[in-house]
Structure formats: structure tokens, C-alpha cells
MDAnalysis code that builds the backbone (N, CA, C; Angstrom):
import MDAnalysis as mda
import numpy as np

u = mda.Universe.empty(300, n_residues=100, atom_resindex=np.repeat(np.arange(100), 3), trajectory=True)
u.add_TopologyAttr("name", ["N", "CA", "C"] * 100)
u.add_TopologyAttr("resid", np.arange(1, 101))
u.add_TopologyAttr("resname", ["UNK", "UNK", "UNK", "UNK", "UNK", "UNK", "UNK", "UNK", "UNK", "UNK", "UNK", "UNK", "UNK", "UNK", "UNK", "UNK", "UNK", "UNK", "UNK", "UNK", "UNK", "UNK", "UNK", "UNK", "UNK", "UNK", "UNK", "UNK", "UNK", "UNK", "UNK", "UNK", "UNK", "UNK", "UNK", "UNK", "UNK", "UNK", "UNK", "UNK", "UNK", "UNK", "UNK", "UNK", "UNK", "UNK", "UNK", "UNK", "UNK", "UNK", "UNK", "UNK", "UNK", "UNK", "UNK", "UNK", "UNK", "UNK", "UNK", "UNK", "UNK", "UNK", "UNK", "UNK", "UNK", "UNK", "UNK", "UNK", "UNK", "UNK", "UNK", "UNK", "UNK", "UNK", "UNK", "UNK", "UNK", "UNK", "UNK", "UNK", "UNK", "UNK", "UNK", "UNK", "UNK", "UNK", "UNK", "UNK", "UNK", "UNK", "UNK", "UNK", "UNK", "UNK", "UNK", "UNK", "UNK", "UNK", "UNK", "UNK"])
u.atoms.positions = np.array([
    [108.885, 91.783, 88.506],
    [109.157, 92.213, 89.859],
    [109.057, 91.009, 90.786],
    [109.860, 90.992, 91.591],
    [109.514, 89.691, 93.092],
    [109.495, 90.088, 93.826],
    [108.261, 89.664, 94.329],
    [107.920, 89.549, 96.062],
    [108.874, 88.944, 96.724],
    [109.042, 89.790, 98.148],
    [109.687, 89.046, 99.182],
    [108.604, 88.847, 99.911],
    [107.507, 88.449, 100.241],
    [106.537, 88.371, 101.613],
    [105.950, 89.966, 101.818],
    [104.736, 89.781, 102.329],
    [104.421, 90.673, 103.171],
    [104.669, 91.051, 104.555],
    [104.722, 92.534, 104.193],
    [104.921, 93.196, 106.002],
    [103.161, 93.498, 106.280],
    [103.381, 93.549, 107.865],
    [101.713, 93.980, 108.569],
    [101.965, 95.215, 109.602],
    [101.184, 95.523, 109.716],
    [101.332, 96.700, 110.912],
    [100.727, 96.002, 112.315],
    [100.543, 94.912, 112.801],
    [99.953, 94.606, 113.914],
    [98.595, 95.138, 113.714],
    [98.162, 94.415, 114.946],
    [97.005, 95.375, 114.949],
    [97.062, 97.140, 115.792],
    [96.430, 97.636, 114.728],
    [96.347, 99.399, 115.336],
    [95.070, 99.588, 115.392],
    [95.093, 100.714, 116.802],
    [93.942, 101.140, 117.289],
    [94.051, 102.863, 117.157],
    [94.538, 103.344, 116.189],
    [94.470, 104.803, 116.407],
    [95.222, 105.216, 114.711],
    [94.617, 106.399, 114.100],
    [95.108, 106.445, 113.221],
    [97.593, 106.723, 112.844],
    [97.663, 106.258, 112.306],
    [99.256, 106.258, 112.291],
    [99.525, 105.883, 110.922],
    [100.743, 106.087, 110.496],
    [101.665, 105.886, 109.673],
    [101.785, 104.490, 109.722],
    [101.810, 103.726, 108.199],
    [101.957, 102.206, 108.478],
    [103.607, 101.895, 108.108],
    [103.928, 102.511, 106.774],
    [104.772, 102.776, 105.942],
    [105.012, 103.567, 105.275],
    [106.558, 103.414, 104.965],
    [106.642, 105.235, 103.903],
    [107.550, 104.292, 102.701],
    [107.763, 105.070, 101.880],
    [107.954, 104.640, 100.534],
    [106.848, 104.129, 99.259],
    [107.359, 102.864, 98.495],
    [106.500, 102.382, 97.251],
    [106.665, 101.126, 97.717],
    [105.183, 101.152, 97.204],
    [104.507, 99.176, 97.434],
    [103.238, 99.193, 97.231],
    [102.757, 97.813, 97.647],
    [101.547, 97.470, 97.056],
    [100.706, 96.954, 98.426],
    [99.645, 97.443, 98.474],
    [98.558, 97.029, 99.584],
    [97.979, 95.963, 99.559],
    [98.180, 94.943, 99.960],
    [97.505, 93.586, 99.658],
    [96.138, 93.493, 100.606],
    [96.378, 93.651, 101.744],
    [94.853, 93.047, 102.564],
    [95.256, 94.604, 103.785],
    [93.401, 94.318, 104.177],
    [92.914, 94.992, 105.004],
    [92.058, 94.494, 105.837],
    [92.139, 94.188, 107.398],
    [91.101, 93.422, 108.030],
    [90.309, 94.458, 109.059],
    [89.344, 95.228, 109.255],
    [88.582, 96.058, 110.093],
    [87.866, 95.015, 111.351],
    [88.495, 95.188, 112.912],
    [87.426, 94.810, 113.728],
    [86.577, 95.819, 114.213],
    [85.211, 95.361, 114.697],
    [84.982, 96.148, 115.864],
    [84.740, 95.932, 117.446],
    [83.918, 96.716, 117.956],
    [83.815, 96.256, 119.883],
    [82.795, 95.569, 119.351],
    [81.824, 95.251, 118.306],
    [80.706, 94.163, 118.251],
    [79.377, 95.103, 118.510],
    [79.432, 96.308, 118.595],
    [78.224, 97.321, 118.776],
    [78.352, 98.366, 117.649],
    [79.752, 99.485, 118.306],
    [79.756, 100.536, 117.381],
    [80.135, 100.007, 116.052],
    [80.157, 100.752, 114.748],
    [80.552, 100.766, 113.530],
    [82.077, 101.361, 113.540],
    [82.815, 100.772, 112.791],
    [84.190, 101.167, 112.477],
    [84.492, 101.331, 110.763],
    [85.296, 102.252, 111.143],
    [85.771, 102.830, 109.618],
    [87.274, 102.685, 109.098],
    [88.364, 102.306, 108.689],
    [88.973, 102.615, 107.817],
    [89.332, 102.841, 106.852],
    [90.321, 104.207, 106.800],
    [90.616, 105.182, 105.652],
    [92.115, 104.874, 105.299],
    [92.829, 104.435, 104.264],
    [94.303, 104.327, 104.050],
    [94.434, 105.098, 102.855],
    [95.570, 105.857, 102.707],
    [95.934, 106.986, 102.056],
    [97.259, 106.884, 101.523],
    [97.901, 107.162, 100.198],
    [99.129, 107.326, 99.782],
    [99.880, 108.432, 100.079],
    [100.186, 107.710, 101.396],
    [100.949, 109.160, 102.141],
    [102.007, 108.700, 103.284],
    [102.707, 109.290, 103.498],
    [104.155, 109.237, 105.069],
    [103.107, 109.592, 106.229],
    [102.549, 110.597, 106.287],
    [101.893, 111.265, 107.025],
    [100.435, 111.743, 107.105],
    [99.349, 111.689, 107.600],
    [98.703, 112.624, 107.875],
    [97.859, 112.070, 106.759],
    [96.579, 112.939, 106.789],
    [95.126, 111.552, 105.909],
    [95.118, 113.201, 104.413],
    [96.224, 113.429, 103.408],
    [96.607, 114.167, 102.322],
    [97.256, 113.534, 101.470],
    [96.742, 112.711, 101.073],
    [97.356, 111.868, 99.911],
    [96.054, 110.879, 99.333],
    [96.204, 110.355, 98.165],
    [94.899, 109.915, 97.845],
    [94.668, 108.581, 98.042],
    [93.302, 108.490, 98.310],
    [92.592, 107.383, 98.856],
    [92.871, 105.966, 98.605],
    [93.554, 105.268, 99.002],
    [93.648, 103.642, 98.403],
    [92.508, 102.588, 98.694],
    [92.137, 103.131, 100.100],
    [90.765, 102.603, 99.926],
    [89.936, 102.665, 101.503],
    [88.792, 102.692, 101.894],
    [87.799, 103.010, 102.611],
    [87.019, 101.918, 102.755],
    [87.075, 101.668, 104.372],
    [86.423, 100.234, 104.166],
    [85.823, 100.365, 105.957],
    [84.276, 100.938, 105.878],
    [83.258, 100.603, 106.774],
    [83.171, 99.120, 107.063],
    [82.602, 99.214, 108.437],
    [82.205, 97.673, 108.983],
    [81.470, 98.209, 109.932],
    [79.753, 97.713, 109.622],
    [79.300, 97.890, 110.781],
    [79.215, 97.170, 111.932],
    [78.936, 97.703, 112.823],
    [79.359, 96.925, 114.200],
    [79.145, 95.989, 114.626],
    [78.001, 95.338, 114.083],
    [77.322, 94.169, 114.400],
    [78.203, 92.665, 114.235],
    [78.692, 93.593, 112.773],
    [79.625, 92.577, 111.773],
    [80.994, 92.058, 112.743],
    [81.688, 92.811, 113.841],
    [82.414, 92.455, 114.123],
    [83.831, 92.349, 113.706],
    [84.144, 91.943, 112.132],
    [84.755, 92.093, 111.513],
    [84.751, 92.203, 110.180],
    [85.829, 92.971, 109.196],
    [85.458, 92.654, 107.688],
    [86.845, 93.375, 107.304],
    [86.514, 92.730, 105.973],
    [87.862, 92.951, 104.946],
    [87.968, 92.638, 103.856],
    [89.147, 93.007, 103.412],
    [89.616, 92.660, 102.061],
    [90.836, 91.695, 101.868],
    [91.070, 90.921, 100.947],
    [92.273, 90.603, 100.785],
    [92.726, 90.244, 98.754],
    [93.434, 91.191, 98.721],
    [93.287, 91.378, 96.843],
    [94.406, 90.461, 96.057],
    [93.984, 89.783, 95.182],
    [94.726, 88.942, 94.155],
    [96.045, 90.011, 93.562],
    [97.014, 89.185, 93.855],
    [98.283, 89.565, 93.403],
    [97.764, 90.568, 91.930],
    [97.005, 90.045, 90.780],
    [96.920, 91.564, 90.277],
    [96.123, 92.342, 90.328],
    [95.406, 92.361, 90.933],
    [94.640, 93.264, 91.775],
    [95.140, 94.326, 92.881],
    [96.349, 93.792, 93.612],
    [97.248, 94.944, 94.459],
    [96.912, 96.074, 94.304],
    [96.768, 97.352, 94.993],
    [96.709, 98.153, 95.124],
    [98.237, 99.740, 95.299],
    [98.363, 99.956, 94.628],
    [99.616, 100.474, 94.188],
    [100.262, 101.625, 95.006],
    [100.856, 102.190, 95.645],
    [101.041, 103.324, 96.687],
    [102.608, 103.695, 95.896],
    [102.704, 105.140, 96.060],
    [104.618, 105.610, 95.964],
    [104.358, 106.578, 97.135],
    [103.928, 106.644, 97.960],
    [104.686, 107.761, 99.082],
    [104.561, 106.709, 99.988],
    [103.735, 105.426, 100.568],
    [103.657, 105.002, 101.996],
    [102.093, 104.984, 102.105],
    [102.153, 104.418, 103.433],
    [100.118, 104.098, 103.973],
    [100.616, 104.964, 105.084],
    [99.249, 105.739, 105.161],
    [98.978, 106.395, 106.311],
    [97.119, 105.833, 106.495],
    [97.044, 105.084, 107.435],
    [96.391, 104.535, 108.519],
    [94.894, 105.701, 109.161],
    [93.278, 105.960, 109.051],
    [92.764, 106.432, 109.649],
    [91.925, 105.879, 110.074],
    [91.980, 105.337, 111.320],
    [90.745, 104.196, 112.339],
    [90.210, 105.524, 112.969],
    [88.667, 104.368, 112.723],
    [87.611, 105.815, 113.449],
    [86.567, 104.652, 114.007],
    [86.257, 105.491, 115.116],
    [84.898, 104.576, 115.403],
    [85.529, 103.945, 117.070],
    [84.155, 103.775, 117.616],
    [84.567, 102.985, 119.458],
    [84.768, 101.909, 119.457],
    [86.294, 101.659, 119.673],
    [86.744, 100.288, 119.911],
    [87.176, 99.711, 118.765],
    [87.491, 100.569, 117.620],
    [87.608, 100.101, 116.204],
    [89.007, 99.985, 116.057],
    [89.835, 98.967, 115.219],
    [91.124, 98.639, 115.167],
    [91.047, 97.705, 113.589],
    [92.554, 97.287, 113.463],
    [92.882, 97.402, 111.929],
    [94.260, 96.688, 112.019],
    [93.713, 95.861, 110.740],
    [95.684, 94.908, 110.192],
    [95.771, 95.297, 108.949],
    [96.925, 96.091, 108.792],
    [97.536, 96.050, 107.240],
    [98.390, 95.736, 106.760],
    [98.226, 95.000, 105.794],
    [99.425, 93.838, 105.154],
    [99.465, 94.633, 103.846],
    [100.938, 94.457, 103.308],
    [102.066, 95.124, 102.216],
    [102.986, 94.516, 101.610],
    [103.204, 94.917, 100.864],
    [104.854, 94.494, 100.528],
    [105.024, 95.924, 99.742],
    [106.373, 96.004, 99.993],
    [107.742, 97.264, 99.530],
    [108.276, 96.607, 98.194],
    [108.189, 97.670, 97.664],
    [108.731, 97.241, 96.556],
    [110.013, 97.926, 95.610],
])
């Protein structure tokens, strides 16, 4: 298979749809306001947090920021799309992909 590059969603502050279709999840970066704790939830899904979990990634607040970023075979595998769930005050999120 070849990569063309990764796509990102900017940064998002509210849960949304990142992408729809098949691909692979490469990185996940969680900020926060630097007090509260933030959560994201990404899901193999078009829509709506009903599709299964790709992965869950707390940051407490203090931390400011945290993440992941996974070795080409390590990717994380999706066929419907990312659907996006930011939780938490002041909590926001970058997700990087590629379509495949």
C-alpha cells in the first residue's frame, strides 16, 4: 500500500466528525486550559460516538498537553471514518490520518 501524506483536522474544540471512509490513525495531540483535565474519545464511525473505540486518551490538566504519535506499523486501522469526542473545559484536539 502507499502513503500519500497525512490529513489533520485542525485543531477542534467540540466533538465532530473528522473523516468518513477507510484509513489509518496516525497521531493524536490533546491540549488543555492548563487547569481542567481533558479527554479524548475517537471512534470508527461517520457519525456520532457508535462505532468502536480506536482510542481514549486523558490528559490531565496540569499536563497541558499530551499525545500519541504511532509507528507506521503500529497505525491504527478505521473502515467507516473518525468521529472526534472532546470533553473537558477548554479542552481541544489534532488528528492526523491518512485515507487509504
Amino acid at each position: 500500500m502507499k502513503y500519500f501524506g497525512c490529513e489533520g483536522s485542525g485543531e477542534i474544540t467540540a466533538s465532530q466528525t473528522i473523516c468518513s471512509g477507510a484509513g489509518f490513525l496516525t497521531a493524536l495531540m490533546v491540549y488543555t486550559d492548563g487547569t481542567n483535565d481533558a479527554t479524548v474519545t475517537l471512534y470508527d464511525c461517520k457519525t456520532g460516538a457508535l462505532g468502536k473505540v480506536l482510542v481514549k486518551l486523558p490528559i490531565a490538566g496540569d499536563n497541558d498537553y499530551g499525545g500519541r504519535i504511532w509507528a507506521e506499523r503500529a497505525f491504527r486501522s478505521f473502515s467507516d471514518g473518525i468521529y472526534a469526542v472532546v470533553s473537558g473545559t477548554g479542552a481541544s484536539a489534532i488528528v492526523e490520518y491518512i485515507k487509504s
